[in-house]
Wavefront OBJ file of the C-alpha trace (Angstrom):
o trace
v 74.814 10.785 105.349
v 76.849 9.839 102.717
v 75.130 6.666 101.773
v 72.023 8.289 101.582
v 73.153 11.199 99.154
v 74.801 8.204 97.131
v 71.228 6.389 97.282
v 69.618 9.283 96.490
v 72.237 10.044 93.435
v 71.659 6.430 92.102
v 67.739 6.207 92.089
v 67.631 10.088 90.304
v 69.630 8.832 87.349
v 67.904 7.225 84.981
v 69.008 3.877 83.488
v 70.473 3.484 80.239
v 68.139 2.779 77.403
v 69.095 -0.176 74.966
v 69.215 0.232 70.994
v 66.035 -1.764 70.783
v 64.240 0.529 73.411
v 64.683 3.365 71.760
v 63.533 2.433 68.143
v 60.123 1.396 69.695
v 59.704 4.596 71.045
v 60.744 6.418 68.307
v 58.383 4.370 65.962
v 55.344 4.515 68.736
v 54.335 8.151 68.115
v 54.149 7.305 64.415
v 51.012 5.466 64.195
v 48.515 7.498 65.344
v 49.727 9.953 63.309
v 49.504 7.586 60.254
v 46.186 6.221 60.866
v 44.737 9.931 61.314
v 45.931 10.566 57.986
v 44.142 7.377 56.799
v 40.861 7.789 58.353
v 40.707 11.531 56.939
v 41.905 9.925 53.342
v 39.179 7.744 53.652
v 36.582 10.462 54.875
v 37.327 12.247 51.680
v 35.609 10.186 48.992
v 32.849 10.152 51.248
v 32.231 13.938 51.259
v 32.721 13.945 47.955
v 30.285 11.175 47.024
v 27.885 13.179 49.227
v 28.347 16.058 47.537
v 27.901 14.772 43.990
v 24.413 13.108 45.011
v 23.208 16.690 46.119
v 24.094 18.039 42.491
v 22.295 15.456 41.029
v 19.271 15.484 43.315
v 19.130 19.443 43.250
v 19.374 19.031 39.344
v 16.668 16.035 39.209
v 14.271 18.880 41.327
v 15.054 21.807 39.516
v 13.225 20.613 36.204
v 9.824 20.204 37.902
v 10.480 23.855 39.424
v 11.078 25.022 36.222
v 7.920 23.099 34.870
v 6.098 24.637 37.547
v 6.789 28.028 37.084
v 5.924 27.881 33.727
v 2.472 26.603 34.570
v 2.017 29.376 37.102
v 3.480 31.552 34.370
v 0.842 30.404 31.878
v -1.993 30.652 34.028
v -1.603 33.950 35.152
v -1.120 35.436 31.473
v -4.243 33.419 29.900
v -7.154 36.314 29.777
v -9.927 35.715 31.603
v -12.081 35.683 28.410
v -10.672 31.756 27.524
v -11.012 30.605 31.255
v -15.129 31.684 31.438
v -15.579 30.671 27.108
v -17.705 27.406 27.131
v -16.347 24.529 24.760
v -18.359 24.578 21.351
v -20.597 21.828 20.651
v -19.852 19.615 17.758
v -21.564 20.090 14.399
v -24.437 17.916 13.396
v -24.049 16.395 10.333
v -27.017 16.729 7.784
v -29.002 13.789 8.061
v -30.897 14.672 5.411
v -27.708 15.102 3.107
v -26.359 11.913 4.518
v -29.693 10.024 3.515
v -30.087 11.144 -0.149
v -26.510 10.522 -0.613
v -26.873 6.415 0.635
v -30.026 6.305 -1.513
v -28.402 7.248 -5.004
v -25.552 5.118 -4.145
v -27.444 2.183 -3.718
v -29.944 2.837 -6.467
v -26.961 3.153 -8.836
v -25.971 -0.351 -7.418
v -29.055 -1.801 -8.246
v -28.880 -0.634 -11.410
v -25.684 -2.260 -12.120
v -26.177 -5.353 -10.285
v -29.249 -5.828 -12.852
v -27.279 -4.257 -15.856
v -24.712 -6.924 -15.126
v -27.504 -9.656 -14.446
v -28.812 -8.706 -18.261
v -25.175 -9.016 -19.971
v -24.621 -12.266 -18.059
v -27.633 -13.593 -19.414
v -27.546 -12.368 -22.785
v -23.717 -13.452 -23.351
v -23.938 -16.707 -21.627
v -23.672 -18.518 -25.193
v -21.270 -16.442 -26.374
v -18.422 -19.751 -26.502
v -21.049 -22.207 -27.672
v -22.090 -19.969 -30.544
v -18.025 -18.941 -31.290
v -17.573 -22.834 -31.793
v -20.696 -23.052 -34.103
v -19.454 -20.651 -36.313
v -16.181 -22.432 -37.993
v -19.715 -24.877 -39.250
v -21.725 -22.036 -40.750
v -18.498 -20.522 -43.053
v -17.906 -24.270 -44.217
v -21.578 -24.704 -44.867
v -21.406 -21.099 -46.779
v -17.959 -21.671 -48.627
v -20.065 -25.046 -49.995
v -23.191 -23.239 -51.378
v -21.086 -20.616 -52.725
v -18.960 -23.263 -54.910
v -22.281 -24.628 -55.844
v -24.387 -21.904 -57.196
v -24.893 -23.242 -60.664
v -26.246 -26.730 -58.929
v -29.148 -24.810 -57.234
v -31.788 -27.170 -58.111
v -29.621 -30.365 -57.267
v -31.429 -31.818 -53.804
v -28.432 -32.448 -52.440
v -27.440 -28.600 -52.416
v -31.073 -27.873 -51.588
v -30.737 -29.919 -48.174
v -27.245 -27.879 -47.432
v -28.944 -24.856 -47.706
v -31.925 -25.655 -45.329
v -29.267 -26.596 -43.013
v -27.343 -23.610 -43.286
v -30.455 -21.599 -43.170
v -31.714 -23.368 -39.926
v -28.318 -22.965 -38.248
v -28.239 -18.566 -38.837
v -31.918 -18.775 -37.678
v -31.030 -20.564 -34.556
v -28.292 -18.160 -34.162
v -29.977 -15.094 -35.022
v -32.745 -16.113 -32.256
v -29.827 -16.314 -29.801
v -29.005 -12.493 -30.585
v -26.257 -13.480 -33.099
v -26.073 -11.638 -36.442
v -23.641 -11.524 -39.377
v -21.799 -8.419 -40.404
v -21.633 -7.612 -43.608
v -18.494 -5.846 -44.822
v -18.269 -5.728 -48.227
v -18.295 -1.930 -50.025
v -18.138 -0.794 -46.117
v -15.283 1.613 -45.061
v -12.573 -0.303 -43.218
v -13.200 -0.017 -39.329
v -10.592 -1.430 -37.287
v -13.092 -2.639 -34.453
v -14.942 -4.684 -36.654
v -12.596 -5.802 -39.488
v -8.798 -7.736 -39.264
v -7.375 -6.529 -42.555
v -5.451 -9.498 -44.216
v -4.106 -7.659 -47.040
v -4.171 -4.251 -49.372
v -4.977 -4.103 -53.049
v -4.977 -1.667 -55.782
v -8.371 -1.413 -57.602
v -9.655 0.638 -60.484
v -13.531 0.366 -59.172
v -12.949 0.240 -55.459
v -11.670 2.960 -53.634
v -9.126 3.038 -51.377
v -10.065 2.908 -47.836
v -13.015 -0.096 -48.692
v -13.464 -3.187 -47.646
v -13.388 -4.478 -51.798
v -13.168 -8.845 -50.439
v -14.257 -10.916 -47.685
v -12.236 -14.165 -46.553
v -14.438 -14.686 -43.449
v -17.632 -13.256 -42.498
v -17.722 -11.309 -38.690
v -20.499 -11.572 -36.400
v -21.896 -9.947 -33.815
v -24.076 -10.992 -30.798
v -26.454 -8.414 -28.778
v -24.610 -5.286 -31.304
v -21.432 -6.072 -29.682
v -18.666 -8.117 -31.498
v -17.844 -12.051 -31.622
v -15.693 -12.148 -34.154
v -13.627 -9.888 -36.488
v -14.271 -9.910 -40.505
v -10.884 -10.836 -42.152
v -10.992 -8.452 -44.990
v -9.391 -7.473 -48.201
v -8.942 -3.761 -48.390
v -8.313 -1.283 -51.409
v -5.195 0.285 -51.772
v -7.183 2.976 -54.955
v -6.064 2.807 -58.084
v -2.367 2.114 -59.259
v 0.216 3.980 -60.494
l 1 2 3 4 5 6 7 8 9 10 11 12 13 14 15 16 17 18 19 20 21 22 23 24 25 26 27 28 29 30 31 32 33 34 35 36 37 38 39 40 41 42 43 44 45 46 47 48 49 50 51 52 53 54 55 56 57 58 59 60 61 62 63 64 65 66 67 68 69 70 71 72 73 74 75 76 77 78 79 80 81 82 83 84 85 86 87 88 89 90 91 92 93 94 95 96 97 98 99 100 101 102 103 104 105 106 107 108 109 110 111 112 113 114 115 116 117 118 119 120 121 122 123 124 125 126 127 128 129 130 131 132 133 134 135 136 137 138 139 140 141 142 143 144 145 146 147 148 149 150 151 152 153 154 155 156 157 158 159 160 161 162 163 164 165 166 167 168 169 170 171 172 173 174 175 176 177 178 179 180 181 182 183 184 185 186 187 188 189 190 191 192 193 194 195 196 197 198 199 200 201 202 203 204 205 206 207 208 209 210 211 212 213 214 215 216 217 218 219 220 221 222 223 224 225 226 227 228 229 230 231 232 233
């Protein structure tokens, strides 16, 4: 009996744990505790990810509701008079209008095309004639400075020349202007200088340096003029 109480003493007491034992043990428990907490750290930004995609999706839809209900909104106030109105038709234009309108244009056209046509043809010489003229004053200066030699041939022959040469111009629409005793006219005449005269008065064209001329009424070239200034003091 007594070795079987001993026995029985010995295999009820537990054995003695070692230092090492113990700290495994104690530092067992620990990690399923610790990886818990991870996994639920971890859920976290998860849920909240979630959550912000709802807020954006639920803010993405609620635009078109809003859109909608406005339509619905819109529909439901319009009075039934603008549903059933039919569109208006377009207005016609007035053909008519349209047609007399294209006709004067182009009649006005025509007449300018030909109006244009005319001056072309009429001023086509206008350079050719310009460069005949520096002839004509030279041929004109001469007979001037020879009026007491009328009967000489020689000044005879000058003059036929001279003569021939305004005809030929004249029958090209090219006419001299006479400005002598006329009013000064700044169109027509380049003033060269101003004078005091007792017989002239002022304002008049009292000398001519160099005759103008004109071709078809319009001008070719200036006069260059002397002009009184009146009488003196």
């Amino acid at each position: 009996m007594k070795e079987t109480k001993m026995d029985t003493d010995k295999e009820t007491k537990p054995e003695a744990k070692t230092p090492e034992a113990e700290a495994v043990e104690n530092a067992a428990p620990a990690q399923p505790e610790d990886t818990h907490a991870a996994d639920q750290n971890a859920a976290k930004p998860a849920e909240g990810t979630q959550a912000e995609a709802e807020g954006a999706k639920s803010s993405e839809d609620k635009p078109a509701e809003d859109k909608q209900t406005e339509d619905n909104t819109a529909t439901e106030d319009r009075p039934a008079e603008e549903e059933d109105k039919p569109a208006e038709a377009p207005a016609q234009p007035d053909w008519k209008d349209r047609y007399a309108r294209a006709m004067a244009d182009f009649d006005n056209f025509r007449k300018r095309t030909a109006r244009d046509r005319e001056d072309l043809v009429k001023f086509a010489a206008s350079d050719v004639i310009k460069a005949m003229l520096p002839t004509v004053d030279n041929l004109s200066l001469a007979l001037e400075k020879a009026k007491d030699r009328a009967d000489d041939p020689f000044v005879a022959g000058v003059k036929l020349v001279y003569d021939g040469l305004v005809k030929a111009l004249a029958d090209q629409g090219a006419t001299p202007l006479d400005s002598v005793g006329e009013p000064f006219d700044a169109n027509f005449h380049d003033a060269l200088a101003q004078l005091p005269s007792p017989d002239v008065e002022e304002g008049v064209v009292m000398n001519e340096v160099k005759r103008g001329w004109l071709l078809h009424g319009k001008l070719l070239r200036p006069a260059q003029v002397v002009v009184s200034a009146g009488k003196g003091a």
